[in-house]
N, C-alpha and C positions, 0 to 999 in steps of 0.2 A: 299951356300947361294944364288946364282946367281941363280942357277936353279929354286930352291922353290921361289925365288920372280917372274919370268919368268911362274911358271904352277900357279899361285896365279892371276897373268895377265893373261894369257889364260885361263881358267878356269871360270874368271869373264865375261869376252869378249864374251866365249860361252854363258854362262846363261843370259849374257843381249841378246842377239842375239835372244837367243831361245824366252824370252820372249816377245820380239817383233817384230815372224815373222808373226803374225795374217797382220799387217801393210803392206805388200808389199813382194812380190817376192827375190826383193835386201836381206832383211833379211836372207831368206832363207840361200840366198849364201853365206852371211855373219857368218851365225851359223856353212855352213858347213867349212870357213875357220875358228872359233873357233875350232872346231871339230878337223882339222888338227894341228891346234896351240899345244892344249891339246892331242893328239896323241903324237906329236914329244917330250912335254916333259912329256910322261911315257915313252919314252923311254932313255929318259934323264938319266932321277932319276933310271931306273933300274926297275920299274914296267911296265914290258913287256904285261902283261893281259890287264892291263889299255891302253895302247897304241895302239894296237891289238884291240880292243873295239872301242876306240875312232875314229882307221883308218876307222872301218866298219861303224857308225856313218858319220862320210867325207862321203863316196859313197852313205849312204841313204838318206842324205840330198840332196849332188849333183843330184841324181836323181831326189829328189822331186823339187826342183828348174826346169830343163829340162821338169820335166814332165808338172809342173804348168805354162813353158812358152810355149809350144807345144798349149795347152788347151786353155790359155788367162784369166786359172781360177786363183784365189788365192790359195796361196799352202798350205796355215795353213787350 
């Protein structure tokens, strides 16, 4: 039960993130540590794909964050 309430909060945390990283850079980074939130628990729960997904999600967010501070642009 602990788990599922735990990827129920990450899970949320990411889609609110994502939906407001048009707003600023900070988002970005904030989606990709959703990202990792919801990673850690599919591997939790035993959904290894999902996890696996989600890490690669973490790295193309962090990227786009680095990229969009490099530039001065907005990242969304």
């Amino acid at each position: 039960m602990a788990v599922t309430i735990y990827g129920v909060c990450a899970l949320t945390f990411m889609m609110g993130m994502y939906a407001l990283e048009a707003r600023g850079r900070g988002f970005v980074l904030a989606f990709a540590v959703g990202c990792a939130l919801s990673s850690s628990y599919g591997f939790l729960s035993g959904a290894w794909p999902f996890g696996v997904v989600e890490a690669i999600w973490t790295v193309i967010a962090l990227r786009r964050y680095v990229v969009a501070g490099r530039s001065g642009e907005p990242a969304a």
